[in-house]
Each structure stands twice: as structure tokens, then as C-alpha cells.
C-alpha positions as CSV (number, residue, x, y, z in Angstrom):
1,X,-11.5,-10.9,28.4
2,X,-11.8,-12.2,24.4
3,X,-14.9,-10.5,22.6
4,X,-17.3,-13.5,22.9
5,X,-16.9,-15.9,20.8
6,X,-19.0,-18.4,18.6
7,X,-17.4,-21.3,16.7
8,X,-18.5,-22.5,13.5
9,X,-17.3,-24.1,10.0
10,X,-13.5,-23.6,11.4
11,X,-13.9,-20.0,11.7
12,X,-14.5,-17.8,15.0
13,X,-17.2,-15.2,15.3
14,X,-16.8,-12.3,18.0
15,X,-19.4,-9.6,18.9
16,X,-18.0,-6.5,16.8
17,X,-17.6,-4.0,19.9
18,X,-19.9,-3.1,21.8
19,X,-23.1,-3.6,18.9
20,X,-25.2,-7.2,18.4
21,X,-23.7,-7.1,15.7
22,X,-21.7,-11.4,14.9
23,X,-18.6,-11.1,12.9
24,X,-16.1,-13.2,11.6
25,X,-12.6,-13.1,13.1
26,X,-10.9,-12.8,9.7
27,X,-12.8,-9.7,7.7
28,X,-11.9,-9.6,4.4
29,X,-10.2,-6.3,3.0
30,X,-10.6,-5.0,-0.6
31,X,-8.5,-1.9,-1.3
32,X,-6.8,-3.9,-4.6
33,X,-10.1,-4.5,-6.0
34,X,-10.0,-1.6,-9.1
35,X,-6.5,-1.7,-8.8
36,X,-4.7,-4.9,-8.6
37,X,-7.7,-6.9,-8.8
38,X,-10.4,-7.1,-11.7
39,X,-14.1,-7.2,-10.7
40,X,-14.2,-10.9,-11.9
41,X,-11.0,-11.3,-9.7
42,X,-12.6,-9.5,-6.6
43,X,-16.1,-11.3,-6.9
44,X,-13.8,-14.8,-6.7
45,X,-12.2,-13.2,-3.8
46,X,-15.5,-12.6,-1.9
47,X,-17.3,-16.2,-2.8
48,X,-13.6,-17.9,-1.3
49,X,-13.9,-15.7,1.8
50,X,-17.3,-17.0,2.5
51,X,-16.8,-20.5,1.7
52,X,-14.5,-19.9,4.6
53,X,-16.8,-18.6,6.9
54,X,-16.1,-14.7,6.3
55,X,-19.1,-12.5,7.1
56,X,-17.3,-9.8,7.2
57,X,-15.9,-7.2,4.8
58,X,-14.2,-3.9,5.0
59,X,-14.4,-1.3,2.1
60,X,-13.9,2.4,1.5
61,X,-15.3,5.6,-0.6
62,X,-11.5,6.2,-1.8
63,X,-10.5,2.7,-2.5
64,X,-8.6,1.0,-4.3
65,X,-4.9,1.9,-3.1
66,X,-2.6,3.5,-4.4
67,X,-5.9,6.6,-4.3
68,X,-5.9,8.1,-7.6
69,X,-8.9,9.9,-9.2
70,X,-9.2,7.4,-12.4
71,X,-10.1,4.5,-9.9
72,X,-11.7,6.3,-6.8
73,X,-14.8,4.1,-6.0
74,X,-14.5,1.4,-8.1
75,X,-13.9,-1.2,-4.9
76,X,-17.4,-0.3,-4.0
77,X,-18.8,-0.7,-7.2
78,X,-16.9,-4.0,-7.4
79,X,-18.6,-5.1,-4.0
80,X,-22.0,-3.6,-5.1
81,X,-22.0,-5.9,-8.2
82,X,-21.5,-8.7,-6.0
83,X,-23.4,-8.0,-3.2
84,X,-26.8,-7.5,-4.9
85,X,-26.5,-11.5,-5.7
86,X,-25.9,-12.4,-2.3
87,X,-28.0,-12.7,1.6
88,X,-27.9,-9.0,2.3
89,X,-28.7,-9.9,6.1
90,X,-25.8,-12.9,6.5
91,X,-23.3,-10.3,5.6
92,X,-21.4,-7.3,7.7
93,X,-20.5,-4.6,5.4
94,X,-18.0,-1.8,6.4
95,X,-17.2,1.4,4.6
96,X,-15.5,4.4,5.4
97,X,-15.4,8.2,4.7
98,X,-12.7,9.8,3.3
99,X,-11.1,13.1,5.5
100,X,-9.5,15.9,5.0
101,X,-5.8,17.0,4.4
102,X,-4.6,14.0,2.1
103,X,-4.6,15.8,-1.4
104,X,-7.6,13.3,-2.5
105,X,-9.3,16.6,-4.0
106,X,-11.0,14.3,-6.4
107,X,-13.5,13.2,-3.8
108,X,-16.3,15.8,-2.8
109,X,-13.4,18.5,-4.2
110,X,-11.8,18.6,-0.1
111,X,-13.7,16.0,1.6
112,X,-14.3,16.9,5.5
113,X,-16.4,15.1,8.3
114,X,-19.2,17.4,8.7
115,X,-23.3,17.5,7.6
116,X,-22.5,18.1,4.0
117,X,-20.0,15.4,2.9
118,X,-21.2,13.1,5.6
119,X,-24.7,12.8,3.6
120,X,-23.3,12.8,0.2
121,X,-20.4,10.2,1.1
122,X,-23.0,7.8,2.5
123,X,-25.5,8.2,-0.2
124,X,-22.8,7.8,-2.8
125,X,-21.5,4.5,-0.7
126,X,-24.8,3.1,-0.9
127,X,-25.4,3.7,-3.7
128,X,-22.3,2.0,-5.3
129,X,-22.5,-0.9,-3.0
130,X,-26.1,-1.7,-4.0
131,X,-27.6,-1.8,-0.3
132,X,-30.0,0.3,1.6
133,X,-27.2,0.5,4.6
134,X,-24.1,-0.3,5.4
135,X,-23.4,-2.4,9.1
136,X,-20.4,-0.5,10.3
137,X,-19.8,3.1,8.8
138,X,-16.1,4.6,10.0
139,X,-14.3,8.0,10.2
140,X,-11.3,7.3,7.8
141,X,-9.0,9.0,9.6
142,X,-9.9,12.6,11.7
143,X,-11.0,15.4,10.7
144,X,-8.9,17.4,13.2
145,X,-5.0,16.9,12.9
146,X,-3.2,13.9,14.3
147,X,0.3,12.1,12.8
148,X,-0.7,9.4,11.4
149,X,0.6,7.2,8.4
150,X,4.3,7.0,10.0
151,X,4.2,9.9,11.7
152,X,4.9,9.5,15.4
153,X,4.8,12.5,17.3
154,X,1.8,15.1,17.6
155,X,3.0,18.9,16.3
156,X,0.6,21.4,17.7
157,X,2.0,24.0,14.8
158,X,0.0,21.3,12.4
159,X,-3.4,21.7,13.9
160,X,-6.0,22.9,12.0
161,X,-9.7,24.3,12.6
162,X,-12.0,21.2,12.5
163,X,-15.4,19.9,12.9
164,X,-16.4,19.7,16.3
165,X,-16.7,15.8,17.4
166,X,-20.3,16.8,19.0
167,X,-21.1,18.0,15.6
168,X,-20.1,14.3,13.6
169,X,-21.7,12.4,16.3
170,X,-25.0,14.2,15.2
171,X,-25.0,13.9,11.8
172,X,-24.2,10.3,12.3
173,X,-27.1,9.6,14.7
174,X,-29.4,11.1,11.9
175,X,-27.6,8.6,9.3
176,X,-28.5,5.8,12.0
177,X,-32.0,7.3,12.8
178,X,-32.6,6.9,9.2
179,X,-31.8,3.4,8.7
180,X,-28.7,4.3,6.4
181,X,-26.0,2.9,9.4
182,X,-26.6,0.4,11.9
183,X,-23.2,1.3,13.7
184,X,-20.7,3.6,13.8
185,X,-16.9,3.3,14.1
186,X,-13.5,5.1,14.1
187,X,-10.1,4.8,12.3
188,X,-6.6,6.0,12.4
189,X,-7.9,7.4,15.8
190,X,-5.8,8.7,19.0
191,X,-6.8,7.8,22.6
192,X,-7.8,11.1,23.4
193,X,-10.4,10.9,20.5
194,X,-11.7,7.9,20.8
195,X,-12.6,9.0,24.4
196,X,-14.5,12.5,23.4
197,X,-16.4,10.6,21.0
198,X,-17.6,8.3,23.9
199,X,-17.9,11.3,26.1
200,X,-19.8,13.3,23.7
201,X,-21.9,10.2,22.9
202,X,-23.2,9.8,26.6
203,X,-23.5,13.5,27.0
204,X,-25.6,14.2,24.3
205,X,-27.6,10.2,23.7
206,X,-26.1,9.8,20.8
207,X,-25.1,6.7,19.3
208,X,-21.9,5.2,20.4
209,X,-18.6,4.2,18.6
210,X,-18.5,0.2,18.7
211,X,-15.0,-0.1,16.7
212,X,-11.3,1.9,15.9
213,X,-9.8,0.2,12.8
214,X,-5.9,1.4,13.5
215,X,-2.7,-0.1,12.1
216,X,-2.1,-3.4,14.3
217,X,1.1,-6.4,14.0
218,X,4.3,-7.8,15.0
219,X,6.4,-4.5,13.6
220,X,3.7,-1.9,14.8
221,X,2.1,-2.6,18.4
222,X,1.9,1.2,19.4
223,X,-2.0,0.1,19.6
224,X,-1.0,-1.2,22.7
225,X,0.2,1.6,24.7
226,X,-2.7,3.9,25.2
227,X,-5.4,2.6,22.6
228,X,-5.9,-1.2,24.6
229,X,-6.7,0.0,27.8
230,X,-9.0,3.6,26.2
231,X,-10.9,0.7,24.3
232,X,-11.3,-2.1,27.1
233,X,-12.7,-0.1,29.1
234,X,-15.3,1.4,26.5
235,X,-15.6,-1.7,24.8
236,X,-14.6,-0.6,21.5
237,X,-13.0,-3.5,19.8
238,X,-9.9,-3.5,17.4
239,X,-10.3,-4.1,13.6
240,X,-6.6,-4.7,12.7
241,X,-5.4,-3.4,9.4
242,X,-2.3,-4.1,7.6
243,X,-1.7,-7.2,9.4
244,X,1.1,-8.4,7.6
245,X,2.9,-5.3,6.9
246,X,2.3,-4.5,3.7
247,X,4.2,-8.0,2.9
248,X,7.0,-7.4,5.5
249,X,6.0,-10.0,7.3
250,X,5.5,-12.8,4.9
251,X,9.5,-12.4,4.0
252,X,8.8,-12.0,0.5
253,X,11.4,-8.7,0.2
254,X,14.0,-10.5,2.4
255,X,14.4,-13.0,-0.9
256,X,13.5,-10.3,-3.5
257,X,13.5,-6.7,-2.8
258,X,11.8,-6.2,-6.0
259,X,9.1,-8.8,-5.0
260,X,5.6,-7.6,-6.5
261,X,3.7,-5.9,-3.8
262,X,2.1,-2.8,-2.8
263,X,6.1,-1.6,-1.5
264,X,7.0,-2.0,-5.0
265,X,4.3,-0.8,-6.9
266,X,3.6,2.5,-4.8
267,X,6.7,3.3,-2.8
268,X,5.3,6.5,-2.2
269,X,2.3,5.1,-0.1
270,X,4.1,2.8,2.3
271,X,6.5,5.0,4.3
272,X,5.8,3.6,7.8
273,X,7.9,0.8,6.6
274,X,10.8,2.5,5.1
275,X,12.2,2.3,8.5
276,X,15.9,1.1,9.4
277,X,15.2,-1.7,11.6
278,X,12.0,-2.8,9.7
279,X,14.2,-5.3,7.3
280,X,16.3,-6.9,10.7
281,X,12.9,-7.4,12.4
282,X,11.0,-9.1,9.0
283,X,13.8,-11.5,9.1
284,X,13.8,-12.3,13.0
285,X,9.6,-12.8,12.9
286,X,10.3,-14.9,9.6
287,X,12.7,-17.0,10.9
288,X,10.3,-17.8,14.1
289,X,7.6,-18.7,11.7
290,X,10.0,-21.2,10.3
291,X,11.9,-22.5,12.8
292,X,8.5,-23.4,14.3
293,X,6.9,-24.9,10.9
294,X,4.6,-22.4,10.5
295,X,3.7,-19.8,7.5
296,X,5.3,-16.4,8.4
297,X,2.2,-14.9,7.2
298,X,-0.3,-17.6,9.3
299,X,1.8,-16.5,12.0
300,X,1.7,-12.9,11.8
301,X,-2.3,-13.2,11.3
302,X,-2.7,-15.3,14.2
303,X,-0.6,-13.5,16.5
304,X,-3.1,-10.4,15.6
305,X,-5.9,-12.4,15.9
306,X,-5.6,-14.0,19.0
307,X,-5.1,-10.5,21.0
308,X,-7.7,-10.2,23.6
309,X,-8.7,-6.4,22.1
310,X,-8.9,-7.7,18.6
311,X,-12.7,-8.1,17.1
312,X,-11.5,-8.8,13.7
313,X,-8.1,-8.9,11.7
314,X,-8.7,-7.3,8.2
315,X,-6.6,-9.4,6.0
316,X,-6.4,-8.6,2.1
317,X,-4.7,-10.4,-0.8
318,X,-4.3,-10.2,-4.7
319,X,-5.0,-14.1,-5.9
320,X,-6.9,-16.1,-4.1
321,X,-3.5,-19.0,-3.4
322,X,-2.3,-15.8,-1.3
323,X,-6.1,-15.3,0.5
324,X,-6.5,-19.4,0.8
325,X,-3.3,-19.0,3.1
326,X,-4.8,-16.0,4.9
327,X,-7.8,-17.5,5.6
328,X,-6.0,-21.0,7.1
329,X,-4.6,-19.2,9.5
330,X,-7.6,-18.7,11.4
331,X,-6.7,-22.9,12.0
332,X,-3.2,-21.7,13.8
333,X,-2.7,-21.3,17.3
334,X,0.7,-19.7,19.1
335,X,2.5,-22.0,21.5
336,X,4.2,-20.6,24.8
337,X,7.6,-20.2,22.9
338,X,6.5,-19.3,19.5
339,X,5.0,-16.1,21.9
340,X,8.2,-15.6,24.2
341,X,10.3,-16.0,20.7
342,X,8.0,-13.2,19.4
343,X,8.2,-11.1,22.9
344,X,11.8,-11.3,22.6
345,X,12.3,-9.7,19.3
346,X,9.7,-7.0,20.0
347,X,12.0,-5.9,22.6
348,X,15.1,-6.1,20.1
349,X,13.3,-3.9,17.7
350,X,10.2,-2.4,19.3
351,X,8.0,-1.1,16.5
352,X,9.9,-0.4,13.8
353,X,7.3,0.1,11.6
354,X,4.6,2.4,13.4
């Protein structure tokens, strides 16, 4: 079944997981802000979300994208700036830690998931953001080895030594028991560890994962195969990411390869989509849109949205025309052949972009 759902001002609202906690369907992303985005730029971005009915937003210690240690934590500070003018209790912040084996030495030197770094990320996330705790605080991506980031298949050669899961999920409880987190969630995950961090959770009483934030849309539904039925039945629920494919799916590089966008700006941080069949399949989903009136990028965030594992679709943008249109498509509903159009091309070109 749907996450339960509240309607109001136009937008929907769904319980985030398995917490109390009320979100918005449509969470606003903000890894450009401190990169493509100025602070005055990003606070505009924020005020438009909420005038649309936005609760939600999703942040990170190592934002903005493209990482680089001249910008590291500036989206925070961007947020923090805004949020201290604002209803602390209306809004749902998310933030992440950073983890290991990405080459980000500039944060915490290596960062890793365990007591240390755990306590320093969170103070220092805090701290920037101008609150005494953050709603949902996330894993970025594991601490143990998993592909990820357009890498398919699991090499056992690749695995490291990591911080035991029992071990995270007890630091975290003391970051909850002191009033720093309210809930905690998972990103990048696998099936298997979504399901020892519920396992160890029971076990032990600690607190429970209520959310996996993973990679979810029309060129990359691998979600589906193992994740959907792991989280319906331990009712985590599905913060979609990268909804519109880094662009792909608006059909802005069918007309211009060159098109400004994150593709162009930092080719060497969007490799999942240097894929052969990801161009064919753009233009197929683009064409649908079309052919049925609709925005290709309405489309693409409606189709995420209206999956019955999806809490929230995280949707970013650079000016606020580009987010206006983001945030209208929470108005869009599928019809029967828009889906079996869509159905049909997913079997043409199954995940091109995973």
C-alpha cells in the first residue's frame, strides 16, 4: 500500500518510513548550493519550495557536488543561514555523513562510520545548519564495500575491514538518546544491509532505520529488484535521488550535448550515465512525455513519485524556472498508456543507467 497520505495546498504529505515523522512528497535537494548556486540563490530556492508545500529538505556534510575541499560544507552553511529565520518545528531536515573510500580526505582526513567521526560529523552538521538536531540523519553510502555509483556487480577481492553495523547502530542510538537525531536512515544501501541493520536493531533495542535514500527513475529501476520487497516488509520507505537523471531525462542533451548541466560541468562525477543505451532510452521517455503533452521532466518526477515504496522524491534544480517546473509536477498524474508506453521501453532498454 501508498505511505499514508495527507493532502494539502496541492502537495501530498506521506509518513517518512516507519517514524511519526509528516513529509512532503517532493523534498527538496541542495547539493548545487556552494557550487552552482549562491547563498542568496539557495535561500530563494528554499522560500519557493515552501510556498509550495515543501517540508522537506535533504542536505549533506560533503555537499555541494562536484566534492572538492574549497566548497566542502558550504550547502549546510547555506541552509543554516536560512534555517535560523524560519519554524524550526514545521520543517524536516535531512543530512548525511560522509564514508569511506571516495578520496574526500578533506573531510575528518578519511572519514569512516564509527564513534569518532560519527560524533564530530554530527556536531559539525549542526552546527553549520544552525539547529539543535537534525529530523533524518543518513549513512552516505557504507562503510563496508559495495559497487555503487555505476558499478553493478559485488567483487569480494574489494572488501575491506569495516565497522561492525552493531557498532553504528550504537553510536547512533546515543546521537538519538541525546536529542541530536530524531531518526535514522540509510543510503546507497544493498538489501543484505538494509536487513542487518533491522536485524541488529531488534536484537540489540536499538533504534530502527525508517528510510534508504538510493538512486531511483525511469533509466535506473534496479531499486526494484531486491530493495522494494527488503523495505515493504520493514517499512523503510524510498527517498529517490537523481530523479531525473542528472538531466537525461528532461532531453536537454538530446538537443544539445553541450547543454549546461552537472554531465557537462563534472563529467567525471556522472559515470552511471555514460552508458550506451542511456542516449536511445532519454529519447524514447522524452518522446512519451511529449506525445502525451506532458513535461519530460514532470513525467519523470511523477512516475517516481507515484511508486507505492516511494516516501519522498528528492528533486534539485539550479534557478528557480527549472524548480517551479519540478515542483508542478507533484499536480501530474500517469494515465494507463502513458504507464504501458513507459513499461514498454523499460523492457527495450532495462536500466541503462544503474
Amino acid at each position: 500500500m501508498l505511505p499514508e497520505l495527507i493532502l494539502e495546498v496541492g502537495m501530498e504529505y506521506r509518513r517518512l518510513g516507519s517514524s511519526d515523522l509528516q513529509v512532503s512528497a517532493l523534498c527538496l535537494g541542495t547539493m548545487t548550493f556552494g557550487e552552482q548556486n549562491t547563498e542568496a540563490e539557495a535561500h530563494a530556492q528554499l522560500d519557493l519550495a515552501m510556498e509550495y508545500g515543501v517540508n522537506f529538505i535533504d542536505t549533506a556534510e560533503m555537499y555541494p557536488v562536484a566534492p572538492r575541499a574549497e566548497t566542502v560544507h558550504r550547502t549546510e552553511a547555506y541552509i543554516g543561514s536560512w534555517l535560523k529565520q524560519q519554524p524550526r518545528d514545521k520543517l524536516v531536515i535531512a543530512t548525511k555523513i560522509a564514508g569511506p573510500a571516495r578520496g574526500f580526505n578533506w573531510i575528518r582526513g578519511t572519514p569512516r562510520i564509527n564513534r569518532a567521526h560519527l560524533t564530530a560529523a554530527i556536531d559539525g552538521s549542526l552546527r553549520r545548519l544552525q539547529t539543535d538536531y537534525v529530523d533524518l540523519y543518513q549513512i552516505h553510502w557504507p562503510d563496508r564495500y559495495v559497487p555503487m555509483f555505476g558499478a553493478t556487480s559485488y567483487d569480494v577481492a574489494q572488501a575491506r575491514e569495516a565497522t561492525p553495523i552493531a557498532e553504528q547502530l550504537q553510536v547512533l542510538d546515543e546521537l538519538v538518546q541525546a536529542g541530536k537525531v530524531r531518526h535514522i536512515g540509510l543510503s546507497n544501501e544493498t538489501p543484505w544491509g538494509v536487513m542487518e541493520f533491522v536485524r541488529y536493531a531488534e536484537q540489540l533495542g536499538l533504534p530502527k532505520v525508517v528510510t534508504i535514500q538510493n538512486a531511483y527513475h525511469l533509466m535506473n529501476r534496479t531499486f526494484e529488484a531486491g530493495l522494494v520487497e527488503v523495505c515493504h516488509h520493514t517499512e523503510v520507505g524510498l527517498l529517490a535521488y537523481s530523479p531525473l537523471a542528472f538531466g537525461w531525462l528532461t532531453g536537454k542533451y538530446l538537443t544539445d550535448p553541450q547543454a549546461q548541466g552537472r554531465i557537462t560541468l563534472f563529467p567525471g562525477f556522472g559515470q552511471r550515465y555514460n552508458k550506451p543505451n542511456v542516449p536511445a532510452a532519454s529519447r524514447e521517455y522524452v518522446r512519451i512525455a511529449q506525445e502525451a503533452g506532458l513535461s519530460p521532466a514532470q513525467m519523470a518526477l511523477a512516475f517516481a513519485r507515484t511508486r507505492r515504496f516511494t516516501s519522498s522524491v528528492i528533486l534539485g534544480a539550479t534557478t528557480l524556472a527549472q524548480l517551479q517546473e519540478n515542483l508542478k509536477s507533484v499536480e501530474v498524474t500517469l494515465g494507463a498508456e502513458v504507464l504501458e508506453r513507459i513499461e514498454t521501453v523499460h523492457r527495450l532498454y532495462p536500466n541503462p543507467a544503474p
